[in-house]
C-alpha positions in Angstrom: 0.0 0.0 0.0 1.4 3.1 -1.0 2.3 5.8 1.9 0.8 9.2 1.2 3.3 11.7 1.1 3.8 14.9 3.4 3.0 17.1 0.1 -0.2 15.2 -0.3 -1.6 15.7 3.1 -1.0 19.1 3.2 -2.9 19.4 -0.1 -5.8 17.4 1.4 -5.3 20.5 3.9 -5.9 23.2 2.1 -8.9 21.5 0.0 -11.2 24.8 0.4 -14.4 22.9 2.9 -11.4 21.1 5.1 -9.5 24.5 5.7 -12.5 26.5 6.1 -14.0 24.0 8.6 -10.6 23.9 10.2 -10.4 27.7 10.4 -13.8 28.1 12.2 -12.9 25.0 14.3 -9.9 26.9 15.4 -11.7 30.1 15.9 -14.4 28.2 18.3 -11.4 26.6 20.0 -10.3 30.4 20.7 -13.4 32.0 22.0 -13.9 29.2 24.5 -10.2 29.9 25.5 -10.8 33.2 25.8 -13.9 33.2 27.9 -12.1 30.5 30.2 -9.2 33.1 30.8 -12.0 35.9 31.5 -13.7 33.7 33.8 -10.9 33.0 35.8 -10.0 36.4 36.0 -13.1 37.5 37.1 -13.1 35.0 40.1 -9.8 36.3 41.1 -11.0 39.7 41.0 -13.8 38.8 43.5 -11.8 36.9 45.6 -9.7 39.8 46.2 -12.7 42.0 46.3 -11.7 44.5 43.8 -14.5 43.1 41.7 -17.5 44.0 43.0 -21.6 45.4 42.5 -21.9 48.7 43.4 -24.9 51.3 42.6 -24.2 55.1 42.1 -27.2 57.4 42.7 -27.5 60.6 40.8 -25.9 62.3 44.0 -22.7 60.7 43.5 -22.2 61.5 40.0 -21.7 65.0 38.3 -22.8 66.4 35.5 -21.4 68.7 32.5 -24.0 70.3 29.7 -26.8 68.4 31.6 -29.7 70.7 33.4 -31.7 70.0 36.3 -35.4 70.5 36.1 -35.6 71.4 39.5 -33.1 74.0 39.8 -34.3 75.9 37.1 -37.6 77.9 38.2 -38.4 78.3 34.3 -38.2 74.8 33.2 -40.8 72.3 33.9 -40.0 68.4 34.1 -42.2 66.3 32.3 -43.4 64.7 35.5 -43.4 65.0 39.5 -40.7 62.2 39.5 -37.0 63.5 40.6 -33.9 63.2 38.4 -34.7 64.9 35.7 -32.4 66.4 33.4 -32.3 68.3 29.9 -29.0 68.0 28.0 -28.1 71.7 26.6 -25.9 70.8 23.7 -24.8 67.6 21.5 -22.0 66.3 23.9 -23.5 66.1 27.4 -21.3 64.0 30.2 -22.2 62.0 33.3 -19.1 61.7 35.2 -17.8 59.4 38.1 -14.6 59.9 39.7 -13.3 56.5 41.6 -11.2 53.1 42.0 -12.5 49.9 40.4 -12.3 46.9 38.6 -15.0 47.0 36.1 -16.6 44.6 33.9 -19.6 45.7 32.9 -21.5 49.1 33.5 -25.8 50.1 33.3 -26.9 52.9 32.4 -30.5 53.3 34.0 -32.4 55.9 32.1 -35.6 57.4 31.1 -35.2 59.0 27.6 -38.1 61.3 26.0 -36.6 61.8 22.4 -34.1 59.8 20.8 -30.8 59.7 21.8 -28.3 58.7 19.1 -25.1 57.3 19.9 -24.8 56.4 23.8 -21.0 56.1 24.3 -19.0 55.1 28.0 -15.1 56.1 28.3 -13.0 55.2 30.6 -9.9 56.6 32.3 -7.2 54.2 33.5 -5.0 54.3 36.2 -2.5 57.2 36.1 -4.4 59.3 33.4 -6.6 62.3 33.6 -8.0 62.7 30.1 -10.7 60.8 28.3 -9.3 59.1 25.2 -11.3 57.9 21.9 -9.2 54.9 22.2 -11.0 54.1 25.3 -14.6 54.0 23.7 -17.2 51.8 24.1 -20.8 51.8 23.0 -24.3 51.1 24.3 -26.1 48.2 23.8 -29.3 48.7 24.7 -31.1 45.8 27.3 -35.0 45.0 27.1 -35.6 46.7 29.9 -34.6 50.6 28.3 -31.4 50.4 30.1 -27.8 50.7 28.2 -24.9 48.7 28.7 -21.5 48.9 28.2 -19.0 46.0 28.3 -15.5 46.9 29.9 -14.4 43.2 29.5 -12.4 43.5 33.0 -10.6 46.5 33.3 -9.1 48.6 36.4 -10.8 52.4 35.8 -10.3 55.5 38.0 -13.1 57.2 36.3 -16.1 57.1 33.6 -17.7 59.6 31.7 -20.8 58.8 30.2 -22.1 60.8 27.0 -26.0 59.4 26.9 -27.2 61.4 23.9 -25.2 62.7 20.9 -28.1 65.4 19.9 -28.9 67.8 22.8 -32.3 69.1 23.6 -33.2 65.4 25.6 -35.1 65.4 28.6 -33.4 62.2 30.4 -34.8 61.0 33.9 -31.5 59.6 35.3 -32.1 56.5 37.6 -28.4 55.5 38.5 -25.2 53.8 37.1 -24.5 50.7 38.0 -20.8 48.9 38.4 -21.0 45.3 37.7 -24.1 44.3 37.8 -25.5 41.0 39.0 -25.5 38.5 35.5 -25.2 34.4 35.2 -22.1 33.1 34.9 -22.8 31.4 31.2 -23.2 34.7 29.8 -19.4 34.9 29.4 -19.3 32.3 26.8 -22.2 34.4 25.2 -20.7 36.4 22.1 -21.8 40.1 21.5 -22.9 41.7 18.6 -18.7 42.6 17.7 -17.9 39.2 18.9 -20.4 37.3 16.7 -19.3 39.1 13.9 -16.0 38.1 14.4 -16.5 35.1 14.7 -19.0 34.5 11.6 -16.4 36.2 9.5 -13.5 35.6 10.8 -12.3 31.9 9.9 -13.6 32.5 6.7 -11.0 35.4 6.0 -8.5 33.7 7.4 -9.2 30.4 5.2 -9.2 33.0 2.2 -5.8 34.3 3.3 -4.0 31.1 4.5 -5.3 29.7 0.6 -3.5 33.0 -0.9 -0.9 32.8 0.9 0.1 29.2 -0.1 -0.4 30.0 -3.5 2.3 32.6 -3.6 4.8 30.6 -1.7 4.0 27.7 -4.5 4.5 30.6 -7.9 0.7 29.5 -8.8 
């Protein structure tokens, strides 16, 4: 019986179904590594209680190009409820100054108008200005609320921007660090992450493909 050669397998390799299952194989293989690493962070970050829930009220935070209903005697909120606020131009802030570890963060809000983009960033230790590289956008929950995921990062301070437009009466419930979630939802992808992962392999098969190509002159 003849021996197949090393050539021969790796053309059986690169046969375009085999290397694009193999590519997505690898990429599954990667995401569950991936979530296992951020898992086990996580625990150690409770452990030693530098992960942890925490709610800010509206009292704790600060505001910039934000108005308060209530202290302005002209204005009148669109209901008796407290915490309402009116954003005077198209880059309003929430800020919070403080040490944490931070995985995930909610934004709890009442919105009357649309908001456009709802954006989170995040200062680091050691810096004192907000950077675009440190960006991350809303996803909006069922329940109205936004959420931004961190994906396990030490922040001395956030700055919320929770309309891009101006002219939005927002009724501000609270922020909320961490927040309670099942521990399975790790290994659930987000909208970025599925992309990524539907597309992904497939470039990569495409590549790997070219790639050989060139190094064989075809």
């Amino acid at each position: 019986m003849k021996r197949t050669s090393v050539p021969d397998r790796w053309t059986l390799v690169f046969q375009p179904r085999r290397l694009l299952g193999l590519c997505y194989a690898v990429g599954v293989m990667l995401w569950l590594a991936w979530s296992l690493v951020g898992s086990a962070l996580m625990l150690n970050h409770k452990m030693d209680g530098s992960l942890r829930h925490q709610v800010l009220t509206p009292e704790e935070l600060t505001y910039e190009s934000f108005r308060n209903y209530d202290d302005d005697p002209w204005s009148t909120a669109p209901d008796n409820r407290d915490n309402w606020y009116l954003s005077t131009d198209n880059d309003p802030h929430i800020l919070w100054t403080g040490e944490a570890y931070v995985e995930t963060v909610r934004l709890q809000v009442e919105q009357l108008l649309p908001p456009g983009s709802v954006t989170l960033y995040y200062l680091k230790p050691g810096q004192t200005d907000y950077r675009e590289t440190q960006k991350v956008f809303a996803r909006q929950a069922a329940d109205g609320s936004y959420v931004f995921d961190l994906g396990g990062i030490a922040v001395t301070g956030l700055r919320i921007d929770p309309d891009s437009v101006g002219g939005v009466p927002t009724r501000l419930t609270g922020v909320e660090l961490n927040p309670p979630t099942a521990w399975y939802w790790r290994f659930v992808p987000d909208g970025g992450q599925w992309i990524l992962l539907l597309f992904g392999p497939a470039v990569a098969a495409g590549l790997l493909s070219v790639l050989r190509q060139l190094l064989r002159g075809e």
